[in-house]
DSSP file (Angstrom, degrees, kcal/mol; ACC not computed):
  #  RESIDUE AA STRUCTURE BP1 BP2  ACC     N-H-->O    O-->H-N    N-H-->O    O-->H-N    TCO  KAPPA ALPHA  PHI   PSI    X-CA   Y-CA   Z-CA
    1    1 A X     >        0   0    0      0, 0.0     4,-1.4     0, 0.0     0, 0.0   0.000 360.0 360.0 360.0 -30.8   12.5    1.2   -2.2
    2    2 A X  T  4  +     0   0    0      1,-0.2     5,-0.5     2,-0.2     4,-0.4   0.866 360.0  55.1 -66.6 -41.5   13.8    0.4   -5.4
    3    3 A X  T  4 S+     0   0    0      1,-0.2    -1,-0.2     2,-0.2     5,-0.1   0.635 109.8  48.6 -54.0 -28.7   14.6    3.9   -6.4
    4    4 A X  T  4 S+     0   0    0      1,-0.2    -1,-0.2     2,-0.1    -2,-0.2   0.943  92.1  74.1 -75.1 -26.8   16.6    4.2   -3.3
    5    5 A X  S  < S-     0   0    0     -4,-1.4    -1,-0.2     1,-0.1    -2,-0.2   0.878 113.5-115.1 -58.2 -33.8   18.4    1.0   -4.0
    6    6 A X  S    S+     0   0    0     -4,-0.4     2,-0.5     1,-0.1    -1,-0.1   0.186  98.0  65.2 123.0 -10.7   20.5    3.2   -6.9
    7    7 A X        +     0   0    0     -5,-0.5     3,-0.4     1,-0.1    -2,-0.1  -0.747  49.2 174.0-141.2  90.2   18.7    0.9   -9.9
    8    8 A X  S    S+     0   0    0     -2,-0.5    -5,-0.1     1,-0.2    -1,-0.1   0.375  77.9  80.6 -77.6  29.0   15.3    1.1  -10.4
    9    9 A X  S    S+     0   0    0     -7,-0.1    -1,-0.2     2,-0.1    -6,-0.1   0.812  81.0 105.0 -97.8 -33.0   15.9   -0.8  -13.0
   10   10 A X        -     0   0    0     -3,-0.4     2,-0.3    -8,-0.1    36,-0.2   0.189  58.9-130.8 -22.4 152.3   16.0   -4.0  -10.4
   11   11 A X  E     -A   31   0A   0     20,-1.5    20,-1.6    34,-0.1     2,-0.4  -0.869  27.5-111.7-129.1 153.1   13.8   -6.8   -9.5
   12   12 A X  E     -Ab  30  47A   0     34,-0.6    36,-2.6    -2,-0.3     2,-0.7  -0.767  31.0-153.2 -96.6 144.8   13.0   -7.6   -6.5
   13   13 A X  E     -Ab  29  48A   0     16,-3.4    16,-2.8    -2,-0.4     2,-0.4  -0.879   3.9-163.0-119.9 123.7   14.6  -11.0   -5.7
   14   14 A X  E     +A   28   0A   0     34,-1.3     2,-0.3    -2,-0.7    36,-0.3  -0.653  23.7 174.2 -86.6 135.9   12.8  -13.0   -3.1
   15   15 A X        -     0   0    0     12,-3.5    12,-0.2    -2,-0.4    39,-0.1  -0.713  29.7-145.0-144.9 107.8   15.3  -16.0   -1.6
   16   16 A X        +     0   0    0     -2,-0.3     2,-0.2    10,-0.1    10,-0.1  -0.028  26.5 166.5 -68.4-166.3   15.5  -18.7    0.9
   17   17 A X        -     0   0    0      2,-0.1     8,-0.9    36,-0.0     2,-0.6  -0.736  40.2 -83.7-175.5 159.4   18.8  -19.4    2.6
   18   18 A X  E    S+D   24   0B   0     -2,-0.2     2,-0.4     6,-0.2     6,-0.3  -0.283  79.9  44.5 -67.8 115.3   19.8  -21.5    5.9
   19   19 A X  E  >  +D   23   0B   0      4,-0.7     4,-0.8    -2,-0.6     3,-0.2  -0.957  36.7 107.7 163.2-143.2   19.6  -20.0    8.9
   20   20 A X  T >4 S-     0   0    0     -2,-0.4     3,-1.3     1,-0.2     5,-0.1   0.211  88.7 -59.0  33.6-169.9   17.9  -17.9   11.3
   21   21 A X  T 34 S+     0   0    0      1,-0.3    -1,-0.2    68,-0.0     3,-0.1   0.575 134.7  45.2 -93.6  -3.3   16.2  -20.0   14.9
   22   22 A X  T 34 S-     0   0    0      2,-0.3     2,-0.4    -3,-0.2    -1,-0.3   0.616 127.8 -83.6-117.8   8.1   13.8  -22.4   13.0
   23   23 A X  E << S+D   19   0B   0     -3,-1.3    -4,-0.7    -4,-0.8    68,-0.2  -0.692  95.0   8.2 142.9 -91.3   16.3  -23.9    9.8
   24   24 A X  E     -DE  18  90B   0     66,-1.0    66,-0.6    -2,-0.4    -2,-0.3  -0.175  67.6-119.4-115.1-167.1   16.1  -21.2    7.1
   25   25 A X  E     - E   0  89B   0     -8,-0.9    64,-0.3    64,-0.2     2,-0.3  -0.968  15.0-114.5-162.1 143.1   15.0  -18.2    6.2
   26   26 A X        +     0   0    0     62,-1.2     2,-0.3    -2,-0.2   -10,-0.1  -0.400  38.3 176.7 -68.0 113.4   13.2  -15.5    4.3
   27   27 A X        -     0   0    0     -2,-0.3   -12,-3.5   -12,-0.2     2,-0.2  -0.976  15.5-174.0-126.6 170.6   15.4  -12.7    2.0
   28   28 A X  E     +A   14   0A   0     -2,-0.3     2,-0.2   -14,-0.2   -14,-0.2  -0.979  16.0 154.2-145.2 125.6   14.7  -10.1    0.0
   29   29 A X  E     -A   13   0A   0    -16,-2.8   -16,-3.4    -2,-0.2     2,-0.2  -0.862  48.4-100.5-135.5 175.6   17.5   -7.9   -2.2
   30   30 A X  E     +A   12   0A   0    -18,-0.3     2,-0.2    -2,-0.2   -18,-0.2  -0.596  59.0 158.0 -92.5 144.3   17.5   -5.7   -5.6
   31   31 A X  E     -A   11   0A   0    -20,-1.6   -20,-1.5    -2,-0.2     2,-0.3  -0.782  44.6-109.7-158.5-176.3   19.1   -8.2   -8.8
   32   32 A X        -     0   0    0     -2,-0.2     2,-0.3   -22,-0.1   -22,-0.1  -0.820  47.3 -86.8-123.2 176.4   19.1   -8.4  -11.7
   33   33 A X        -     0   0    0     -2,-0.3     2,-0.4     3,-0.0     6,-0.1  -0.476  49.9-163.7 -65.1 129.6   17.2  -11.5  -13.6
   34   34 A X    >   -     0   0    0     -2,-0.3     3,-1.4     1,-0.1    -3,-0.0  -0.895  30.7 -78.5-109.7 147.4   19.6  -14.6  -13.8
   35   35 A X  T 3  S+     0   0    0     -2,-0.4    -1,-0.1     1,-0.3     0, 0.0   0.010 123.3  17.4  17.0 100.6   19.5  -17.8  -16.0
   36   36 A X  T 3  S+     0   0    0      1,-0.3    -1,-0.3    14,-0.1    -3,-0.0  -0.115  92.1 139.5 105.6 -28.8   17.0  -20.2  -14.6
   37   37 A X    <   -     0   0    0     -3,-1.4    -1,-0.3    13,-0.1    13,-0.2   0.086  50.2-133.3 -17.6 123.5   15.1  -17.2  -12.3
   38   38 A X        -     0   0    0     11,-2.3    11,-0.4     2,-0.0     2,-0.3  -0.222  24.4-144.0 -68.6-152.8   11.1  -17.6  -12.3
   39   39 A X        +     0   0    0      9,-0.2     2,-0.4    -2,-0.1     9,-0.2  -0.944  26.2 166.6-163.5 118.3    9.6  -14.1  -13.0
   40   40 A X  E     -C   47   0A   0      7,-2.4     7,-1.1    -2,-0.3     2,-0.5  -0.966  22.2-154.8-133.1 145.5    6.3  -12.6  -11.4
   41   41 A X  E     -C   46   0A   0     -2,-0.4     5,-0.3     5,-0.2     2,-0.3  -0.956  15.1-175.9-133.2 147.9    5.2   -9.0  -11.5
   42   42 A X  E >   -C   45   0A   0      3,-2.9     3,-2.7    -2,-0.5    -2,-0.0  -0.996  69.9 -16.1-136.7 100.5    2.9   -8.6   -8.5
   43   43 A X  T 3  S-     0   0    0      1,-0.3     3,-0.1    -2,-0.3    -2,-0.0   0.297 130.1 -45.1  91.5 -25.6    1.3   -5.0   -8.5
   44   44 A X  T 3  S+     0   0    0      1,-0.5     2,-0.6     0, 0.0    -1,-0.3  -0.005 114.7 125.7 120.1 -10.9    3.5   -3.3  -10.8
   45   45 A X  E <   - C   0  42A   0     -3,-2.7    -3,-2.9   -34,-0.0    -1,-0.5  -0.906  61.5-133.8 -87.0 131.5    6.6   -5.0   -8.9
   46   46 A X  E     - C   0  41A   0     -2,-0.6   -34,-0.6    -5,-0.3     2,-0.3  -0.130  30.2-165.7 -19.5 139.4    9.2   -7.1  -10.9
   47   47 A X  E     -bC  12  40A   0     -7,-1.1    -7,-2.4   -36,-0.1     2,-0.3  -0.925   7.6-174.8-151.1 122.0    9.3  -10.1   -8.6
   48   48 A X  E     +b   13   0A   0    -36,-2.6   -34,-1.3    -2,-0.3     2,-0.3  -0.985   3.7 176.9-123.0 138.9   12.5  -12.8   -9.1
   49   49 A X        -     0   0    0    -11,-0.4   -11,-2.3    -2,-0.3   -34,-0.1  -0.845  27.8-121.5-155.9 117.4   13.2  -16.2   -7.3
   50   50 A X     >  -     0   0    0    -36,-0.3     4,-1.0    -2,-0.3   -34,-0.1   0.077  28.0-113.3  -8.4 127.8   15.6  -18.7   -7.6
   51   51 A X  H  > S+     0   0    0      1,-0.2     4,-0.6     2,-0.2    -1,-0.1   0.596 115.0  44.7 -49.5  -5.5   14.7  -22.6   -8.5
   52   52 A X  H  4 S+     0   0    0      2,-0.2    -1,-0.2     1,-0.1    -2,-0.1   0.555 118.3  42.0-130.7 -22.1   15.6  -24.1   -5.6
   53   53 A X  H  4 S+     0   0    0      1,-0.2     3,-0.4     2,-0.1     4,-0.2   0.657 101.6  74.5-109.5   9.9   13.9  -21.4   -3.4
   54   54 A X  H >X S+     0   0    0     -4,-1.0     4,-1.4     1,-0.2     3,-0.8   0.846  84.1  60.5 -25.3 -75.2   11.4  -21.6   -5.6
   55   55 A X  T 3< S+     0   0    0     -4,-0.6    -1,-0.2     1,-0.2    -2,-0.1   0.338 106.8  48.9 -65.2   6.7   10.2  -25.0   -4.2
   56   56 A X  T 34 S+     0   0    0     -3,-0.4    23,-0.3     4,-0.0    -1,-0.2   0.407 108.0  52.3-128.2  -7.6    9.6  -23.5   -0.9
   57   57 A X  T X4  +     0   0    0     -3,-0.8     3,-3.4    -4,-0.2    -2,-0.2   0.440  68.4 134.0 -87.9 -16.8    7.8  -20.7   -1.9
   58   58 A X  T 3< S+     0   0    0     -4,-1.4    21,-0.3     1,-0.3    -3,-0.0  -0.177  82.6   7.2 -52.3 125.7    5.2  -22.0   -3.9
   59   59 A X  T 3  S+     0   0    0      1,-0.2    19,-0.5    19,-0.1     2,-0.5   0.611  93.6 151.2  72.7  25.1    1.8  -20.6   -3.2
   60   60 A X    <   -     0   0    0     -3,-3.4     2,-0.2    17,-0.2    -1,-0.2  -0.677  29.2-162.6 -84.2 132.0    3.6  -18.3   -0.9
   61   61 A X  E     -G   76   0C   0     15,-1.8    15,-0.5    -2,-0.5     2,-0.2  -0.812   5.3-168.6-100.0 155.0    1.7  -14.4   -0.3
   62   62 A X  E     -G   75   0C   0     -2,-0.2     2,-0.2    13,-0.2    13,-0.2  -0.792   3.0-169.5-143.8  99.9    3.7  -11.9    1.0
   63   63 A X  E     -G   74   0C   0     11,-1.3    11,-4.8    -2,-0.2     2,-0.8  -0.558  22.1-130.3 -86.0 160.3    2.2   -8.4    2.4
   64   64 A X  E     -G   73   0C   0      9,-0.3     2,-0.6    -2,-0.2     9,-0.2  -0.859  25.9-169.5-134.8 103.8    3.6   -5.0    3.5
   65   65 A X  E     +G   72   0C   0      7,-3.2     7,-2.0    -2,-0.8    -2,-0.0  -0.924  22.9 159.1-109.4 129.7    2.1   -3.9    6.8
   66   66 A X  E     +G   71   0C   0     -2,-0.6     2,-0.2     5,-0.2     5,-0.2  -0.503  44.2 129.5-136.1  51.7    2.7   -0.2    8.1
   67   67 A X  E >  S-G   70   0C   0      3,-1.2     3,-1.1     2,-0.0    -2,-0.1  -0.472  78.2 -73.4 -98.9-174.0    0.0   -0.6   10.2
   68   68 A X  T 3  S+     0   0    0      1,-0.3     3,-0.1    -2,-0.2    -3,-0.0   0.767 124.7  57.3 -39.7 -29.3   -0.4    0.2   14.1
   69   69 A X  T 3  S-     0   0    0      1,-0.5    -1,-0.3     0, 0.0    -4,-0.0  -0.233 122.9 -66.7-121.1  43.0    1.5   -2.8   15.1
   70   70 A X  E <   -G   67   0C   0     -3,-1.1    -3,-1.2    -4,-0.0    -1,-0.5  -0.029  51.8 -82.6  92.1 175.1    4.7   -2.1   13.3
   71   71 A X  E     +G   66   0C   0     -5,-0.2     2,-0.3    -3,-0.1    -5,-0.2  -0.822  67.2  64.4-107.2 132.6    6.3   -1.7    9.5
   72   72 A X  E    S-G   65   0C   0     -7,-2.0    -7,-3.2    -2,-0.4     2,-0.3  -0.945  78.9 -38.1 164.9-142.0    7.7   -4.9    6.9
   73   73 A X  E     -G   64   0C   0     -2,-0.3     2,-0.4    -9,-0.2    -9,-0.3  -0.767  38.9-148.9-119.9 137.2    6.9   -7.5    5.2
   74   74 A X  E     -G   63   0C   0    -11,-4.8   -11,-1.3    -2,-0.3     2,-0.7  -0.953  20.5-158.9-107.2 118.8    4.2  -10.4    6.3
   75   75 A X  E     -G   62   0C   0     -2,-0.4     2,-0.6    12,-0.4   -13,-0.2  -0.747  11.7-173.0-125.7  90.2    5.2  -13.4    4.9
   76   76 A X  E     +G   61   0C   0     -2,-0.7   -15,-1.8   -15,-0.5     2,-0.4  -0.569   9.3 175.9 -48.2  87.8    2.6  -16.3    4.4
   77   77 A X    >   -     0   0    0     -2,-0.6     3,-5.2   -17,-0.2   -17,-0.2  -0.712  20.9-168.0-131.5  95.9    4.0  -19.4    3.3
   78   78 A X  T 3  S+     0   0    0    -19,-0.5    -1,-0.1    -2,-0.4   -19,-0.1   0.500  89.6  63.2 -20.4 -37.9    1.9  -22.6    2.9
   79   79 A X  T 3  S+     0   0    0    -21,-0.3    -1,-0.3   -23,-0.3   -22,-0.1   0.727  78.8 102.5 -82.8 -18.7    4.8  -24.8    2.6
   80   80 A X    <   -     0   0    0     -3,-5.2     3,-0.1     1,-0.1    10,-0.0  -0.230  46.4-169.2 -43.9 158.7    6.3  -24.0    6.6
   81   81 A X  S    S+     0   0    0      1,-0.5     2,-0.4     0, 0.0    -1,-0.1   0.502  82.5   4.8-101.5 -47.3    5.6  -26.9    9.1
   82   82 A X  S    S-     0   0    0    -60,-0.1     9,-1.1     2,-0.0    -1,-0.5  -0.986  73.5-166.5-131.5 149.8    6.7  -24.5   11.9
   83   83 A X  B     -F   90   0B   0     -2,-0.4     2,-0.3     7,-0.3     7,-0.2  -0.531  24.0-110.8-116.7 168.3    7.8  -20.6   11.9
   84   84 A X    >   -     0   0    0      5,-1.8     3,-1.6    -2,-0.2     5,-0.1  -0.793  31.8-104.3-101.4 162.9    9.5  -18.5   14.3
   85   85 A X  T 3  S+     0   0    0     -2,-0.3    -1,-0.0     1,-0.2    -2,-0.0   0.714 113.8  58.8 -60.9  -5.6    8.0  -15.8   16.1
   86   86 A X  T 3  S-     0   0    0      3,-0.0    -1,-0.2     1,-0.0     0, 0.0   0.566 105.7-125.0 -94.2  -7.1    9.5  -12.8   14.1
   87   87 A X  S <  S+     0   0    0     -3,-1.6   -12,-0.4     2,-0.2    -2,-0.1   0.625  88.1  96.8  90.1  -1.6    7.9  -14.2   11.1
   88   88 A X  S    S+     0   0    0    -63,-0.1   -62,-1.2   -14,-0.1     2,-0.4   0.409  75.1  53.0-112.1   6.9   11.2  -14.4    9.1
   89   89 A X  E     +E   25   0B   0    -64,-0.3    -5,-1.8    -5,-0.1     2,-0.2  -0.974  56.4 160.4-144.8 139.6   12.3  -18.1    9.7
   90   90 A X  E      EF  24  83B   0    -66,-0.6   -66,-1.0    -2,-0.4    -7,-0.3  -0.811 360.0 360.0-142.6-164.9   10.6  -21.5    9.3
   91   91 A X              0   0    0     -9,-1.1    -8,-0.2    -2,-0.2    -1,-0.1  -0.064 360.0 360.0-167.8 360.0   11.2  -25.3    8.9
């Protein structure tokens, strides 16, 4: 995915941001590392996240299912109180 983006030279940058039907929400884009960024590499992937969505991620897993029951990303995050069903929104 990275290659396709045009840069492998990218991280992948995980991010919350307000919205979707339960408050916020889950993104994910190609960056580069900014000033204050943590840093992970997960796998052989470059992983980047903002402080402040940082604090809402913490102890969060996230897996890549292309199994029977559709293709993305499954996103486990310790800190929700409640999600929506599409798995991309919490509060």
């Amino acid at each position: 995915m990275r290659a396709e983006a045009g840069d492998p030279s990218q991280n992948l940058r995980l991010f919350i941001e307000t919205g979707g039907c339960s408050g916020m929400q889950y993104g994910m884009s190609f960056d580069q590392t900014k000033a204050g960024d943590a840093s992970f590499l997960s796998e052989g992937v470059p992983i980047v996240v903002d402080p402040k969505s940082l604090e809402h991620l913490d102890g969060t897993t996230i897996d890549f299912d292309d199994g029977l029951h559709g293709k993305g990303f499954e996103i486990k995050n310790p800190n929700a109180h409640t999600t929506c069903g599409c798995g991309k929104s919490f509060n």
